[in-house]
GUFI-692863 format. One record per residue (C-alpha): residue number from 1; x, y, z. Coordinates in steps of 0.5 Angstrom, whole numbers, plus 500, padded with zeros to 3 digits. Layout:
N
<kelo: NUM; xx: X; yy: Y; zz: Z>;
...
***
This chain:
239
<kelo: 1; xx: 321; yy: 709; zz: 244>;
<kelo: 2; xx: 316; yy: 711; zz: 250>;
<kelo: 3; xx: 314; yy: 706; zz: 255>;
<kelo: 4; xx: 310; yy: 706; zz: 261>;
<kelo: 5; xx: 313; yy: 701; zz: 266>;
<kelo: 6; xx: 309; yy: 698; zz: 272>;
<kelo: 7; xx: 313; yy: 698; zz: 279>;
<kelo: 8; xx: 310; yy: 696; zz: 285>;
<kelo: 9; xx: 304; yy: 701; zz: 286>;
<kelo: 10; xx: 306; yy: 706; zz: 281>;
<kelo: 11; xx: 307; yy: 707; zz: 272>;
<kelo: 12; xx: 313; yy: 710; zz: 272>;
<kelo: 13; xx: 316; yy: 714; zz: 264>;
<kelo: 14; xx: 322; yy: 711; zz: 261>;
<kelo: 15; xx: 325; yy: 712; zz: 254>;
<kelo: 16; xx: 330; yy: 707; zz: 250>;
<kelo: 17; xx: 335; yy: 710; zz: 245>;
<kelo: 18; xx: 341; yy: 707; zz: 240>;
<kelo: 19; xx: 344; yy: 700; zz: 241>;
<kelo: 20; xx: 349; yy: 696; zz: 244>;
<kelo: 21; xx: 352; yy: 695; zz: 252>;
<kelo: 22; xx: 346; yy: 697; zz: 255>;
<kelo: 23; xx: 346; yy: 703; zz: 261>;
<kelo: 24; xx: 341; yy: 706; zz: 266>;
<kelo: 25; xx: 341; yy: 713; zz: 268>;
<kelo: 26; xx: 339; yy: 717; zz: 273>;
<kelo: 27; xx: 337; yy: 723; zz: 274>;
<kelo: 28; xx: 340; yy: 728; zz: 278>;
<kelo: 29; xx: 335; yy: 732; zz: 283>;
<kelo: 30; xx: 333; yy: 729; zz: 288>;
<kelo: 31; xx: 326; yy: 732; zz: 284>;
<kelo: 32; xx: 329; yy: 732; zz: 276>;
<kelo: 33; xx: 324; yy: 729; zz: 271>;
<kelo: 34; xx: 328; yy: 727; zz: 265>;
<kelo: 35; xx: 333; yy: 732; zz: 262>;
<kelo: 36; xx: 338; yy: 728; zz: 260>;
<kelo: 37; xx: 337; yy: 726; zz: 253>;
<kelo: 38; xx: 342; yy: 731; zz: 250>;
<kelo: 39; xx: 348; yy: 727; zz: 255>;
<kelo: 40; xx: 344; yy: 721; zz: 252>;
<kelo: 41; xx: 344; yy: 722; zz: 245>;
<kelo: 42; xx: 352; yy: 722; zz: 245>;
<kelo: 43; xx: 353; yy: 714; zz: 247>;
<kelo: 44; xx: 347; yy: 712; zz: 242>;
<kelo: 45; xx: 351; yy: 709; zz: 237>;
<kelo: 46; xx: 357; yy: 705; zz: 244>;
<kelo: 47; xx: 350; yy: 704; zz: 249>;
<kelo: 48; xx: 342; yy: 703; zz: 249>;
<kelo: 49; xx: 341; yy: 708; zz: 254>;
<kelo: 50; xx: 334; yy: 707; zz: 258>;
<kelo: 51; xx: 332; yy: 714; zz: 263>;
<kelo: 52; xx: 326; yy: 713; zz: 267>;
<kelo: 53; xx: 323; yy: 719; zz: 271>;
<kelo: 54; xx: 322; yy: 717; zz: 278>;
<kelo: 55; xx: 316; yy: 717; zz: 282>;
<kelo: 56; xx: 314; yy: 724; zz: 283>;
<kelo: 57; xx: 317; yy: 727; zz: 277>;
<kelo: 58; xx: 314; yy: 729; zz: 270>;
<kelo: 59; xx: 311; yy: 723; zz: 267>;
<kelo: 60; xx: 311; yy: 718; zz: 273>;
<kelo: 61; xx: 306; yy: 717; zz: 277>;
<kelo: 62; xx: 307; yy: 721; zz: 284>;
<kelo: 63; xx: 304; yy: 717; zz: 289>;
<kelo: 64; xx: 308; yy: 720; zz: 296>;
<kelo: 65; xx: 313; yy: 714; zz: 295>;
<kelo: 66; xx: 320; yy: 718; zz: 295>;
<kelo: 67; xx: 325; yy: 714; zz: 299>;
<kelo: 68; xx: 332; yy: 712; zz: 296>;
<kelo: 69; xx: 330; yy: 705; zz: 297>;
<kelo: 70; xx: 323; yy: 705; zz: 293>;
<kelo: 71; xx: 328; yy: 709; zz: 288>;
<kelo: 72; xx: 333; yy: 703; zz: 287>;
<kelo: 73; xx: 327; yy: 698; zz: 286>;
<kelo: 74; xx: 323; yy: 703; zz: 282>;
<kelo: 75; xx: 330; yy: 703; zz: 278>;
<kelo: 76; xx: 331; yy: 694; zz: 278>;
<kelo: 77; xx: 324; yy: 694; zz: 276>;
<kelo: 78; xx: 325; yy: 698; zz: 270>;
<kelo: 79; xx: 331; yy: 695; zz: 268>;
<kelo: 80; xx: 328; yy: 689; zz: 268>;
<kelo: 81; xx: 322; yy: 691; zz: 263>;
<kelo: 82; xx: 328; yy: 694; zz: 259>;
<kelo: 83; xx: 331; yy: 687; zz: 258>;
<kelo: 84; xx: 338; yy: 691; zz: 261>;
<kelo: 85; xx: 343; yy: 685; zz: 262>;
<kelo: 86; xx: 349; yy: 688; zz: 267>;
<kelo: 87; xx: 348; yy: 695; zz: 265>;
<kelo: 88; xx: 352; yy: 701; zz: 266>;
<kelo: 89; xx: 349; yy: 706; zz: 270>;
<kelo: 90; xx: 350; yy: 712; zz: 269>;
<kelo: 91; xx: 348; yy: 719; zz: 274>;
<kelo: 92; xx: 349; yy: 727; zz: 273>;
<kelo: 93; xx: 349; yy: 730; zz: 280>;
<kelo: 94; xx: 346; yy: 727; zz: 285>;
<kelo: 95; xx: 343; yy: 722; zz: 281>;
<kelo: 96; xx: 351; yy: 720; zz: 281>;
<kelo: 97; xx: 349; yy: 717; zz: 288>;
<kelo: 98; xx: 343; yy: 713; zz: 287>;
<kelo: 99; xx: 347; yy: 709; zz: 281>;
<kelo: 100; xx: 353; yy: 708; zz: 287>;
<kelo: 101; xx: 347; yy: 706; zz: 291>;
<kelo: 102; xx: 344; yy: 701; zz: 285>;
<kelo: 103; xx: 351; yy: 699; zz: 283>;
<kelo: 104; xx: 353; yy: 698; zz: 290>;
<kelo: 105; xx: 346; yy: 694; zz: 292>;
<kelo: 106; xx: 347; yy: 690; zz: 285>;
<kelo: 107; xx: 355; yy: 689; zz: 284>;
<kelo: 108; xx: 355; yy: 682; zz: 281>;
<kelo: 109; xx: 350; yy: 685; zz: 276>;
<kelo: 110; xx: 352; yy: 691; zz: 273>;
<kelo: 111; xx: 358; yy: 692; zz: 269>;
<kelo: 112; xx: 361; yy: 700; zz: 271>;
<kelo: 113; xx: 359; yy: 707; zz: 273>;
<kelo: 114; xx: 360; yy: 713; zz: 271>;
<kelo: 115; xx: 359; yy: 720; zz: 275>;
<kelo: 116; xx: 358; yy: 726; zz: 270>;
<kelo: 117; xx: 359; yy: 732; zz: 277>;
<kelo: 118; xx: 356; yy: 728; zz: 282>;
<kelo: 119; xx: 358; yy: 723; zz: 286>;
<kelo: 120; xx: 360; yy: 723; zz: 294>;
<kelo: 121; xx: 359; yy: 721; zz: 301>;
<kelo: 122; xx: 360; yy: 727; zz: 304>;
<kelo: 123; xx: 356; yy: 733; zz: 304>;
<kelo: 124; xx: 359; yy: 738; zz: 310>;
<kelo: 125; xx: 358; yy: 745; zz: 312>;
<kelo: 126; xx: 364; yy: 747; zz: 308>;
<kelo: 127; xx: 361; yy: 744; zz: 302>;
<kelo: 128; xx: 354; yy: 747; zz: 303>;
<kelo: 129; xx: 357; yy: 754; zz: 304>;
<kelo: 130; xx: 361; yy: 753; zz: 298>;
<kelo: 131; xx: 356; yy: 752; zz: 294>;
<kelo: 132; xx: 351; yy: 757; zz: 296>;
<kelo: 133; xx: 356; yy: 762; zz: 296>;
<kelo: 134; xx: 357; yy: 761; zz: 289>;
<kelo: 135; xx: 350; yy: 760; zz: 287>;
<kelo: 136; xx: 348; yy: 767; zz: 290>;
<kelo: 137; xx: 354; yy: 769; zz: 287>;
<kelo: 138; xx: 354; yy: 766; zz: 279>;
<kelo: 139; xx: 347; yy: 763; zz: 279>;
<kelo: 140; xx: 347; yy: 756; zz: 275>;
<kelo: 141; xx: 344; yy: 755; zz: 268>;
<kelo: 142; xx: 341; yy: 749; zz: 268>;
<kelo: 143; xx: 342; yy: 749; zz: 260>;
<kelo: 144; xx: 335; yy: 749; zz: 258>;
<kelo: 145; xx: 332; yy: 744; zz: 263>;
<kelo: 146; xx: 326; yy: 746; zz: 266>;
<kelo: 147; xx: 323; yy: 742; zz: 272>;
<kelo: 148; xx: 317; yy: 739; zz: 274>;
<kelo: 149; xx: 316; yy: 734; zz: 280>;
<kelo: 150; xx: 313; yy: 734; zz: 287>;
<kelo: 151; xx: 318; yy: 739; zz: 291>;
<kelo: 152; xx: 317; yy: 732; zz: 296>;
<kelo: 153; xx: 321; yy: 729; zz: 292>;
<kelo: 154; xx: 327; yy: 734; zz: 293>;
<kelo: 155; xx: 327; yy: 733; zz: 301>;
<kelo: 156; xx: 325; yy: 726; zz: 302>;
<kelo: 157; xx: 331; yy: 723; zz: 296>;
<kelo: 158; xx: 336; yy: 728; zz: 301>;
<kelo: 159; xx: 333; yy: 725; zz: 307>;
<kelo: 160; xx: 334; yy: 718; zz: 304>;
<kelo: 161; xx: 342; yy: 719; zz: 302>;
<kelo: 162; xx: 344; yy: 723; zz: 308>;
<kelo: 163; xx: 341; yy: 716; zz: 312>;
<kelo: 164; xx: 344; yy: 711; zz: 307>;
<kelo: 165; xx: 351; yy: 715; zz: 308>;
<kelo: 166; xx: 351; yy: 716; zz: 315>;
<kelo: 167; xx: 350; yy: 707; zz: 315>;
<kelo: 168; xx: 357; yy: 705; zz: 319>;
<kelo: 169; xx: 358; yy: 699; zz: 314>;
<kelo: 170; xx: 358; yy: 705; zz: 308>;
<kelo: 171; xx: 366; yy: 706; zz: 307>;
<kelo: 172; xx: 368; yy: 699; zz: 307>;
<kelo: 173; xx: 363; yy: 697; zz: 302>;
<kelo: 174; xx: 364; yy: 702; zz: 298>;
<kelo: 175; xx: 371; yy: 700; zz: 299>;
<kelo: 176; xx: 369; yy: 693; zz: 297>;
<kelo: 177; xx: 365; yy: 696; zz: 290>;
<kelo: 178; xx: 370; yy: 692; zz: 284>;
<kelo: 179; xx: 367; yy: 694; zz: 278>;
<kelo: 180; xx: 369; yy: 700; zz: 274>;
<kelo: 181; xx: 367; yy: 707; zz: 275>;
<kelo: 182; xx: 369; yy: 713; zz: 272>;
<kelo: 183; xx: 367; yy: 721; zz: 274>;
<kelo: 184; xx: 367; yy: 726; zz: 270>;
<kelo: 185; xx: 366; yy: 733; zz: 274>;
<kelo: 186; xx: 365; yy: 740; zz: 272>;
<kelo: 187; xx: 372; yy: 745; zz: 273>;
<kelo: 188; xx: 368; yy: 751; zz: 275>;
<kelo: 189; xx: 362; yy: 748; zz: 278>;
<kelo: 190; xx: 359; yy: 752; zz: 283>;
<kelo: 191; xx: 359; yy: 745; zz: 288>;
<kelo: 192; xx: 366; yy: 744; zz: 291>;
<kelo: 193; xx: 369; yy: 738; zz: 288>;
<kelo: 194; xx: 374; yy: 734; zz: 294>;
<kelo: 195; xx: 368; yy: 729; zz: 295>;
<kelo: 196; xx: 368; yy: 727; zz: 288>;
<kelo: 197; xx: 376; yy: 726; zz: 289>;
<kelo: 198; xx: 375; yy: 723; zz: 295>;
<kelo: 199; xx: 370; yy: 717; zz: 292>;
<kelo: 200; xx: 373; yy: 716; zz: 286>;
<kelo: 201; xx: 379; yy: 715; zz: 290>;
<kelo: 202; xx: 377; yy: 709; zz: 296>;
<kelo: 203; xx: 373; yy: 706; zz: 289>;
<kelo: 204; xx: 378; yy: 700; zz: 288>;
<kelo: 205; xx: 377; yy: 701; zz: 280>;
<kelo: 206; xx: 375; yy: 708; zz: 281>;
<kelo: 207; xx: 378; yy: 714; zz: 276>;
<kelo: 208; xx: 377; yy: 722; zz: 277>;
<kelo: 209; xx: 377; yy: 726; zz: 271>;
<kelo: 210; xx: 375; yy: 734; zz: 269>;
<kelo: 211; xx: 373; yy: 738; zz: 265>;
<kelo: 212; xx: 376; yy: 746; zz: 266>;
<kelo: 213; xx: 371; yy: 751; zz: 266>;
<kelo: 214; xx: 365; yy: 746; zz: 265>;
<kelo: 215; xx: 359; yy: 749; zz: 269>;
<kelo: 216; xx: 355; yy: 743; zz: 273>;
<kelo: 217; xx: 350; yy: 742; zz: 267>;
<kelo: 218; xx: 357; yy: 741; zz: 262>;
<kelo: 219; xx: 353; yy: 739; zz: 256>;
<kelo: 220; xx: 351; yy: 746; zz: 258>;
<kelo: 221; xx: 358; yy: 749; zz: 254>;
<kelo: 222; xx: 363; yy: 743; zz: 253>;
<kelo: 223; xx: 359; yy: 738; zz: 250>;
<kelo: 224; xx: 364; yy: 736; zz: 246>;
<kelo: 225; xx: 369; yy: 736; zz: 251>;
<kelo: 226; xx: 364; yy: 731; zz: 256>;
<kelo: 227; xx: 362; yy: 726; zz: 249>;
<kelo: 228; xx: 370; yy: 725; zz: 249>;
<kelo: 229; xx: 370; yy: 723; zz: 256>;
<kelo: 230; xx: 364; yy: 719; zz: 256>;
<kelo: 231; xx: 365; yy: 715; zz: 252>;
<kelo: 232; xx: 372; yy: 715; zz: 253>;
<kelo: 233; xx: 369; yy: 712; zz: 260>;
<kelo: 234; xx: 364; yy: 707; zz: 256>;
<kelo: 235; xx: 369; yy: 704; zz: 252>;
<kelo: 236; xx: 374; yy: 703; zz: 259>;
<kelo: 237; xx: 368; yy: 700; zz: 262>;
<kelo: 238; xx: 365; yy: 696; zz: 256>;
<kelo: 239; xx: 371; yy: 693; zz: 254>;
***
């Protein structure tokens, strides 16, 4: 069911499905409104998934307001109208970095992380140069979803992260994160995956999984392939 949720200066879209462990997703982007129903849909009977779409996207109001730390109290706030008790966060893409984010600034509150091709600290000129070289060559199918977001929304969640990641405290709390998180990456995603690795690896519980030949949307073409590990995921962390 829809619901407007009100955060500090701004009504932000949010929908509930299914039932059980409660789980919050974030959309990837920065600058995604919501396009996760499908990945949703596929936990419904283990999860009560609530997606919100942030400040600037589709439904919620767009206000200016983009930084990573109104993200993370936009996010509190919606968990809290939504009743959603140590919920797993859940993240595709960069959206895997603001549930980090979220679980990192409430750790004793949240029950794990899952990161579906996304997730990392470090986002380097190889990395880019990876990346664009393949989106020039192959292109990305978004798997049907169609955007739309304030285009502040893209360079102001970046700025944000960069900020947050360059924080010299960052790898040892990282480090210090207990709860459960699970990666789930795309075998063939255009964006190199050694990042992924390498947080799933300094994670005290961290665990790395992939989906061979999955594109970044993997629901996109493996869809049974991303049901089996997410919830595979859902029941390590639930249980």
């Amino acid at each position: 069911m829809d619901k407007m949720v009100e955060a500090t200066g701004a009504r932000l879209w949010t929908v509930a499905l299914g039932h059980g462990c409660p789980a919050l997703f974030f959309n990837g982007g920065p600058g995604c409104d919501d396009y996760l129903g499908t990945v949703s849909e596929m936990i419904a009977d283990l999860c009560r998934v609530v997606r919100f779409e942030p400040r600037g996207c589709g439904r919620s109001d767009w206000d200016g307001n983009y930084g990573l730390d109104t993200l993370l109290e936009d996010a509190e706030a919606v968990a809290r109208a939504h009743n959603l008790e140590r919920p797993i966060v859940i993240g595709h893409s960069a959206g895997a970095n603001f549930a980090l984010a979220y679980a990192m600034r409430r750790a004793n509150s949240v029950r794990g992380l899952v990161g579906i091709a996304g997730g990392n600290l470090v986002n380097d000129r190889t990395w880019h140069a990876a990346y664009k070289e393949g989106l020039q060559a192959v292109g990305e199918d978004h798997a049907g979803a169609v955007f739309h977001a304030d285009p502040a929304v893209n360079r102001e969640g970046n700025d944000g992260w960069r900020e947050f990641a360059r924080r010299p405290s960052l790898l040892r709390e990282v480090s210090e994160l207990s709860v459960p998180c699970c990666f789930i990456a795309a075998g063939a995603d255009i964006r190199p995956n050694w990042p992924i690795q390498q947080l799933a690896a300094l994670l005290p519980r961290g665990r790395y999984v992939e989906i061979a030949g999955a594109a970044h949307y993997i629901w996109g073409s493996h869809a049974s392939e991303l049901r089996r590990e997410l919830r595979s995921a859902i029941a390590k962390i639930a249980a």
